[in-house]
N, C-alpha and C positions, 0 to 999 in steps of 0.2 A: 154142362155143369157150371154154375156160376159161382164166383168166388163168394168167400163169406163177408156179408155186408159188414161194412165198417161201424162200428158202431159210431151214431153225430155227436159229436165232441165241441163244446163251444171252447172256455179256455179259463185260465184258473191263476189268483196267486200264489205264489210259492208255499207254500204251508209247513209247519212239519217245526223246526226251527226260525231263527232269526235269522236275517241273512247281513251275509257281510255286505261293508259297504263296497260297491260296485266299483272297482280302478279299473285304469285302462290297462287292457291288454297286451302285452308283447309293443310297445313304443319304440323301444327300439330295433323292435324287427323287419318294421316298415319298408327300410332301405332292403333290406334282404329279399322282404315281398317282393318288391319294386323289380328285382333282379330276377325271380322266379318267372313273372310274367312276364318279363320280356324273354325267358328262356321257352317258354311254355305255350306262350300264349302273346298273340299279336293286339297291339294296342288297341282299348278297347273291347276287344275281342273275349267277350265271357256271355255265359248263360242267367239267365232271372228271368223276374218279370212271372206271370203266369204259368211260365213249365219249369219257368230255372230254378223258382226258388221260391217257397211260401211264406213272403214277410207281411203279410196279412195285419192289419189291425184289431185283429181278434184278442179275446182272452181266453183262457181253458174256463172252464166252470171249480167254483173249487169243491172238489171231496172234502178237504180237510185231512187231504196229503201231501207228504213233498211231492212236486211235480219235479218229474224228471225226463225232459225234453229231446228225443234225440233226432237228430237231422238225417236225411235218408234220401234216397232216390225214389222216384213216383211208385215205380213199380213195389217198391216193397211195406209201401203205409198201410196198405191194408193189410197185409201180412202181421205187421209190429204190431199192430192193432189189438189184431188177435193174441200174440204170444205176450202184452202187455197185461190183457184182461188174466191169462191163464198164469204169467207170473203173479198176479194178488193171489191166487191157492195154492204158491208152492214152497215147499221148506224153504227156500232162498229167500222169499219175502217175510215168512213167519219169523226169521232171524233174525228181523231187524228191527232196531228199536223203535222205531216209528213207521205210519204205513209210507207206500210210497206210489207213485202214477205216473209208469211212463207215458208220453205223448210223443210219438210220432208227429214230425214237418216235414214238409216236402221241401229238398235244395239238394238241386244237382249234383254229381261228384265233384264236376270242372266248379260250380260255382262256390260251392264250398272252401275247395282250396284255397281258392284265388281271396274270399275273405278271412281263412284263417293266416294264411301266410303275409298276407299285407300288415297285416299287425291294426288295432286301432278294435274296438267293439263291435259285435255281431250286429252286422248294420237292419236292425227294427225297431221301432220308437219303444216298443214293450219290452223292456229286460225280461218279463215272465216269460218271454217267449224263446231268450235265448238257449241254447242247444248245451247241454248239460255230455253229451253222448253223441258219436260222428260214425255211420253206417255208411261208407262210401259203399258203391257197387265192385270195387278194386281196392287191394292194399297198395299198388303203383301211387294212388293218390295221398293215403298215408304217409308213404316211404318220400314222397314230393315235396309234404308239408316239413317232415321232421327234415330232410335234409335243407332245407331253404328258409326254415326259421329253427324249430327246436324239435329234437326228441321229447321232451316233458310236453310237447304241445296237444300230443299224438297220443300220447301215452304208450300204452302195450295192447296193440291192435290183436285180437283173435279171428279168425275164420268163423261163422258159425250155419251158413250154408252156401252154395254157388250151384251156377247154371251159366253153361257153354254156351262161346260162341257161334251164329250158327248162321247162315245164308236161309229166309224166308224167302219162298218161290213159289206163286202159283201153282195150281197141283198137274196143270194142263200143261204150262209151260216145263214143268221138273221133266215130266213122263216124256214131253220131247225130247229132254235131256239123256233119259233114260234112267231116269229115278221110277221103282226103288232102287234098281239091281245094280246099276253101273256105279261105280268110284266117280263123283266128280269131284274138281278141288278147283283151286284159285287158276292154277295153269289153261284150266278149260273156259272160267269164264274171262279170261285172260284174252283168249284165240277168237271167242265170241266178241271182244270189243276191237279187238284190232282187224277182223274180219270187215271187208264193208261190206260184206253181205247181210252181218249180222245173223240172225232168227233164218236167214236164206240159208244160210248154209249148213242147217239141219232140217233144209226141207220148209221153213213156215215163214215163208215171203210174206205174209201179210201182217205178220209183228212187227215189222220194222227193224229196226234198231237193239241189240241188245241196251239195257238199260240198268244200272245199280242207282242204290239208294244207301249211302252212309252217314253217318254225323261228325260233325264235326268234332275231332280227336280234342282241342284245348278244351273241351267242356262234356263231352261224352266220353264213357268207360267204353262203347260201343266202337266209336270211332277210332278210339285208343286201339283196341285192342285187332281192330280190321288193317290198320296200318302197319303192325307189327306179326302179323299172321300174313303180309303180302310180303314180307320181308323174308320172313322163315322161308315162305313157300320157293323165292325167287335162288335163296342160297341153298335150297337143297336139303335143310338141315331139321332136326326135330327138337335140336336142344342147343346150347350154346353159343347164340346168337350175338353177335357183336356190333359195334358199330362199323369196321371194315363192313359186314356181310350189310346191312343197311344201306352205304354208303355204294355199295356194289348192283344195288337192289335197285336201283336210282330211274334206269327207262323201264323194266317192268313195272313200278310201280307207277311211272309215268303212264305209260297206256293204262292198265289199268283206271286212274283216275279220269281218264277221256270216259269213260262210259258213265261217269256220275253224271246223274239230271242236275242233283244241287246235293250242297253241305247240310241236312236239316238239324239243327240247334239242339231235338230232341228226337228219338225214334218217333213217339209217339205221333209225333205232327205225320209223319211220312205214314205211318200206318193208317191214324184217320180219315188224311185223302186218298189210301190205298182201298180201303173200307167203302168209304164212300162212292167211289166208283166202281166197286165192287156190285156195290149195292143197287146202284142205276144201270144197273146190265150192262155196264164196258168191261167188267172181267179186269178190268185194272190196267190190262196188255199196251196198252198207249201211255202210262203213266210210267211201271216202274217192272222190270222183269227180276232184278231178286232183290233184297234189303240186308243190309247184314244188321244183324242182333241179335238178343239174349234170349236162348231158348225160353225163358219166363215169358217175355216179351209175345213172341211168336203163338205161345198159349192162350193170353189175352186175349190178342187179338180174334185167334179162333172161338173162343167163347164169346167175341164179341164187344170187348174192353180195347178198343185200338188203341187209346192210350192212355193204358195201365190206370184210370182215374181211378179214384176211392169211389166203391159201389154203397151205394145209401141204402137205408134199410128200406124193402117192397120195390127197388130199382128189377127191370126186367131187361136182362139182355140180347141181344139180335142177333148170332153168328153169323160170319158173314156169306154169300152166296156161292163164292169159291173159295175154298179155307188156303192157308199156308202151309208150305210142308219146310219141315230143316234141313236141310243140304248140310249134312256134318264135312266140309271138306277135307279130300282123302289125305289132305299132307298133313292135317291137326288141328285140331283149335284152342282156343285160349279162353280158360275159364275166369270168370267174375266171380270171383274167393268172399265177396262180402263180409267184410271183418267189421267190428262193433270193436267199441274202444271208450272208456273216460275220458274226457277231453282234461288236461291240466292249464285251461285258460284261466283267470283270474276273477271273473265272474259263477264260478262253478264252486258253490256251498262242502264243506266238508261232509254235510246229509245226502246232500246229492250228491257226491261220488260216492261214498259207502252205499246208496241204494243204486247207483249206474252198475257200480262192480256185480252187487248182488245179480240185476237184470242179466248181467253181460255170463256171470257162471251157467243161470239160469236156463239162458240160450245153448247149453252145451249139452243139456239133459234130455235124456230120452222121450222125458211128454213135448221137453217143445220142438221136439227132432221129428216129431210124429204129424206138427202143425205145418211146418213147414212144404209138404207136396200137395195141400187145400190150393194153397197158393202159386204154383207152378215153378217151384223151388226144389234141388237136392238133396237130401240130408248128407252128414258129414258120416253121421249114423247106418254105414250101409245094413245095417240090421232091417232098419225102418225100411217096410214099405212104400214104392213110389204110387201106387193107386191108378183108379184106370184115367184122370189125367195124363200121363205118360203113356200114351199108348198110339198105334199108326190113325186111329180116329179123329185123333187132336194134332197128327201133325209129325209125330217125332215118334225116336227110336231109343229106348231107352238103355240100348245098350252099347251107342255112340255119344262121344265118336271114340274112334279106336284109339287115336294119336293124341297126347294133351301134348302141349305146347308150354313149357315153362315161361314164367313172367321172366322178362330179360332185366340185369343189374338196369340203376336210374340213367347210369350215361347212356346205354343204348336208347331207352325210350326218349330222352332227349331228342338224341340224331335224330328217328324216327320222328318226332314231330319239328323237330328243324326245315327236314327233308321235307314232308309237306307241304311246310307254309311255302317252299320253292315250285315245287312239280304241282300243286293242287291244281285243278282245271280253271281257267284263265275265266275271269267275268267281265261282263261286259252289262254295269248296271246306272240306269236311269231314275233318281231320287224325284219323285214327285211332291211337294208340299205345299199342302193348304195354307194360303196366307189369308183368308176370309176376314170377318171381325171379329166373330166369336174368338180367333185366335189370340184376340188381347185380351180373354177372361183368366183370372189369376189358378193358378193350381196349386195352394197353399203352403208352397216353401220359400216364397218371395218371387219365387219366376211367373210368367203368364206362359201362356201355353204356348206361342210362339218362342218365348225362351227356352221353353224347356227342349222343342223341337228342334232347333237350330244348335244348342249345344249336343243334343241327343246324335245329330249329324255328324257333327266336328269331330264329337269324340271316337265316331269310326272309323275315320279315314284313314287312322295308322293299321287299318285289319287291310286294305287295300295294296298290292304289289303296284311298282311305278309302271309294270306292264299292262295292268287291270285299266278297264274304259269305265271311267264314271263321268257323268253329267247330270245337273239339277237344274228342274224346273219349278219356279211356282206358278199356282195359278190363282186368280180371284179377276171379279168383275171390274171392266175399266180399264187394264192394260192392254200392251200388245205388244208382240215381238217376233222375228224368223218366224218363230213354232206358230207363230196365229195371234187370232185374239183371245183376250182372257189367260193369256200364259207367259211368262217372266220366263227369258233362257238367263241364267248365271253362270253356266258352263256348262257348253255341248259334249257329246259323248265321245270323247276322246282319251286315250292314253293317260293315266293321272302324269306319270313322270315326275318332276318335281315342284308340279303346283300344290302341293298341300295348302301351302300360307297363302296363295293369293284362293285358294276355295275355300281356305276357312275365311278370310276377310268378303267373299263375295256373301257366305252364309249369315256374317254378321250383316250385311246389307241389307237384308230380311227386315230387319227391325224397321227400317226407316218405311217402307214399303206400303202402298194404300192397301188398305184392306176392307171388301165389298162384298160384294155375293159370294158364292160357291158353284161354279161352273164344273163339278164332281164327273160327269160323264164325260164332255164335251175334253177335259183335261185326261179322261184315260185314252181314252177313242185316238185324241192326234200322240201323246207318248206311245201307242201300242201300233201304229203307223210308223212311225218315227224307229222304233227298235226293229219292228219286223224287216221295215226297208235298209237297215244295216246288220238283220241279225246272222250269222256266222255259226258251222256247224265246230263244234270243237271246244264252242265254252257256252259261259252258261250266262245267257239273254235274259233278262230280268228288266222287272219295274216292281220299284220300291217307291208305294203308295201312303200319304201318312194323311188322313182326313180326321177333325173332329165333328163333325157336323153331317148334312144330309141335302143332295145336290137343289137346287134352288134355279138354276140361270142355266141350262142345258140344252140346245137345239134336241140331244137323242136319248133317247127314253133308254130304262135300265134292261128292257129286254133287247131292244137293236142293239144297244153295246154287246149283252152278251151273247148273243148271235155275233155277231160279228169277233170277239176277240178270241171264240169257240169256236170258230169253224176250223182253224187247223189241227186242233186236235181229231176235231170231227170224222175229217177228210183224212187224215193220216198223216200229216204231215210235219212229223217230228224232226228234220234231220237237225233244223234250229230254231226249236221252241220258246216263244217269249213268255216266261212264266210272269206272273202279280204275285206282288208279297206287302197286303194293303196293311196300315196299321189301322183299328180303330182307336181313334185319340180320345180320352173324354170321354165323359155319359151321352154326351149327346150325339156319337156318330153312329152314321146310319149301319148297324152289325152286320144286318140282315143281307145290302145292298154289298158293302166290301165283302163278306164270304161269300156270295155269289160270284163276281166279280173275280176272284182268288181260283174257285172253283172251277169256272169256265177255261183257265188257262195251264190246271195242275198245282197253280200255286198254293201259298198257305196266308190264311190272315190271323194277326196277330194282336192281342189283347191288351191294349193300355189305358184303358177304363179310369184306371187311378193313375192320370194322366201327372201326378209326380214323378212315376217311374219309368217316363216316356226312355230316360237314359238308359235304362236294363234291357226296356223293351227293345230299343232300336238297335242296341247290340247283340237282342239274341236276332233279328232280323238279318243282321248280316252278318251272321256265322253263316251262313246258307251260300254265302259265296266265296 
């Protein structure tokens, strides 16, 4: 059953009234922001870019309504979609003095925050397009914003549906488990990662490794909510969670994050390359054994939306070849409450909040209570029908899980992501960057494209522990160094500790640097030599790839490469996997060639096309470590 196509929305001026003139936001909230993410969230360290956040240069088309804009998580646009069109026919719109058109965007919960609470304008060159209305997938992110800038900011958040968290598992792998019939919870796959038997020790040696898949907590409700459900599980407790019991929680949650492959930025990435090798007959088994996320999510996926995109209208979907089943684990889970709310920022029309309020009652009523399970959503409304969506066909149990897990006060969720950014699984990553020529082509905000990539760098090293091994390479035709010809070392892969200031000064180095061909292969081929001959079971081996262009000067063709950087996966041989996590820079880099490339090794490649936003890109990139 495939969700209801979106209807294609281009984008619209404000209509309706006059609008006020545009101030800035919350100015002096700034500082407060400022404090937030460093409580929250590791420098640099946020989600945008193409899954974080849709700051798109688009318009709406105009009806010849107030448009009224509200910012959302991926999975739930097509949803809003729908209960946008079905608000135009309902008493709640007929009340109101003029028409009105919500428009769902896509921005993260984590990246949302992090721009509301910083204080300063919704950062898109279009005011039409800023967000009138804030649909986090969690009120946790509400209660984060009001408490580190303003309550008026937030407004008066409502619930208007959710969906549990939940452990996605192969149906083959669950059934080893002993799913349906057995209780399993975090303490099982808990024994499975600190097993080094792994998958042996229920009998299935030739899985390898157990294997989780989370996201990163400073920018996923997913990841939030999986760090604080290892917490509960570890104290014992179903309710009243504190930061003592957290802080107590401290080596279970440690083992546990040994089994993560990587941080991924968004579920959806993790699903698609779960999908995809789904789909090429590997069953996934080498990739990822369970994913934690939102029963919505998991539905998707099994319809075949791995990541939750807006489905177009005549779009055909694929299920995939092994579905997902939910693992409700036996100690509880923690639900994604999904509240809708006015925003009271300073760009928000007194039309548009009278029609956001309308929208947001709107959401409380029993037709749009009835829309909501199209889309793989609860209602609040237990009256309403869940539909055969909810059913063991698609994956889930609709009358799990037994245990909810209450959202903990904001000081615990602190701890809990304090605690994180300590215990998270240790990396060990290799920056690769194109200094070619093209890289001196301008990307329209006064940087060239090398600018933008060098500060896109800079800006993450504070997400890096001084435990973490990072080293960067460039490469382009004409040099030579240790690594070979054609490759720039500006630091090898060692400990950062406290070189921060002498690797940001070696990145400005960049600038002066000749720039020639594109040696693309030849440059992955010796870094994935290079990592694998120091790669380490216990963290997570990575190359972070950033090309704008399409290789030119390469001794080895794109198929030896991928032969080659895919044979361990091939062969089995996970115990320390070097993943690729390529950026495409610019229109002109080769898409085709990095997602292959990405593919062969588990990785993900990542979308910077509108290579202005190389900065968001590069920091959703290394959320993953």
């Amino acid at each position: 059953m495939s969700a209801r196509p979106r209807r294609v929305s281009a984008a619209s001026p404000i209509a309706g009234s006059p609008r006020r003139p545009v101030r800035r936001a919350g100015r002096g909230l700034a500082a407060v922001g400022v404090l937030l993410v460093s409580a929250i969230a590791l420098s640099g360290c946020f989600g945008g870019g193409p899954d974080g956040g849709d700051f798109g240069d688009g318009d709406f088309a105009d009806d010849g309504c107030t448009n009224v804009v509200i910012a959302t998580s991926s999975e739930k646009v097509n949803m809003l979609d729908a209960l946008a069109d079905a608000f135009k026919e309902s008493p709640e719109h007929e009340g109101l003095d003029e028409c009105a058109t919500v428009r769902p965007i896509n921005v993260s919960s984590g990246e949302a925050t992090r721009i509301l609470t910083a204080g300063g304008d919704w950062p898109d060159e279009n005011p039409r397009r800023w967000p009138s209305m804030w649909s986090p997938a969690s009120t946790v992110w509400t209660e984060r914003v009001a408490a580190a800038a303003s309550p008026s900011l937030v407004g008066e958040p409502a619930s208007f549906t959710r969906t549990p968290v939940v452990f996605g598992v192969p149906e083959t792998m669950a059934k080893a488990l002993g799913w349906p019939d057995a209780e399993i919870g975090i303490t099982d796959f808990e024994a499975l990662c600190q097993d080094p038997e792994g998958w042996g020790s229920v009998g299935k040696d030739l899985w390898g490794s157990f294997k989780i898949s989370k996201t990163n907590p400073n920018t996923s409700t997913t990841g939030l909510s999986a760090i604080l459900m290892q917490s509960y599980e570890a104290a014992g407790k179903t309710e009243g969670l504190t930061a003592a019991d957290v802080a107590a929680a401290e080596e279970f949650s440690r083992v546990f994050e040994e089994c993560v492959i990587h941080y991924g930025d968004t579920t959806g990435k993790v699903l698609t390359t779960l999908y995809d090798e789904t789909q090429n007959g590997a069953g996934g088994s080498g990739y990822v054994s369970a994913v934690a996320l939102e029963e919505t999510s998991l539905l998707n996926y099994n319809q075949g939306n791995p990541d939750s995109h807006t489905v177009q209208p005549g779009e055909t979907l694929t299920p995939p070849k092994e579905k997902l089943v939910a693992v409700y684990p036996s100690g509880g889970s923690m639900w994604s409450d999904n509240p809708v709310t006015v925003l009271g920022a300073d760009w928000v029309t007194d039309v548009q909040a009278e029609a956001g309020a309308a929208f947001a009652a709107f959401l409380q009523t029993e037709a749009a209570q009835q829309i909501l399970p199209e889309y793989g959503f609860r209602p609040l409304d237990e009256s309403v029908a869940l539909g055969e969506l909810f059913t063991a066909a698609y994956g889930v149990d609709p009358a799990k899980p037994a245990v909810t897990l209450p959202k903990p006060e904001v000081d615990v969720v602190s701890a809990a992501i304090d605690q994180w950014t300590q215990i998270r699984k240790p990396s060990s990553v290799l920056e690769v960057i194109d200094i070619s020529g093209s890289m001196d082509e301008p990307i329209g905000d006064g940087r060239s494209k090398l600018d933008g990539a060098i500060e896109g760098a800079q800006a993450t090293l504070g997400h890096f522990r001084s435990s973490d091994e990072v080293g960067v390479w460039a490469f382009t035709t004409g040099v030579s160094s240790t690594a070979g010809e054609n490759l720039v070392v500006l630091r090898d892969v060692t400990p950062l500790a406290s070189d921060r200031e002498s690797l940001d000064t070696a990145l400005d180095d960049l600038r002066f640097a000749q720039r020639e061909g594109t040696p693309l292969y030849d440059a992955v081929a010796a870094a994935y030599d290079e990592m694998t001959a120091r790669a380490e079971p216990g963290r997570i081996n990575a190359i972070v790839l950033l090309s704008d262009g399409q290789d030119t000067d390469s001794a080895i063709s794109l198929d030896s490469l991928v032969a080659k950087i895919g044979r361990a996966s091939r062969e089995g041989g996970d115990d320390a996997p070097v993943r690729i996590f390529p950026i495409a820079y610019g229109e002109g880099a080769d898409t085709g060639a990095l997602a292959r490339i990405a593919e062969a090794t588990g990785g993900q490649w990542f979308d910077a096309s509108d290579a202005a936003k190389i900065d968001l890109v590069f920091a959703s990139v290394i959320n993953n470590f």
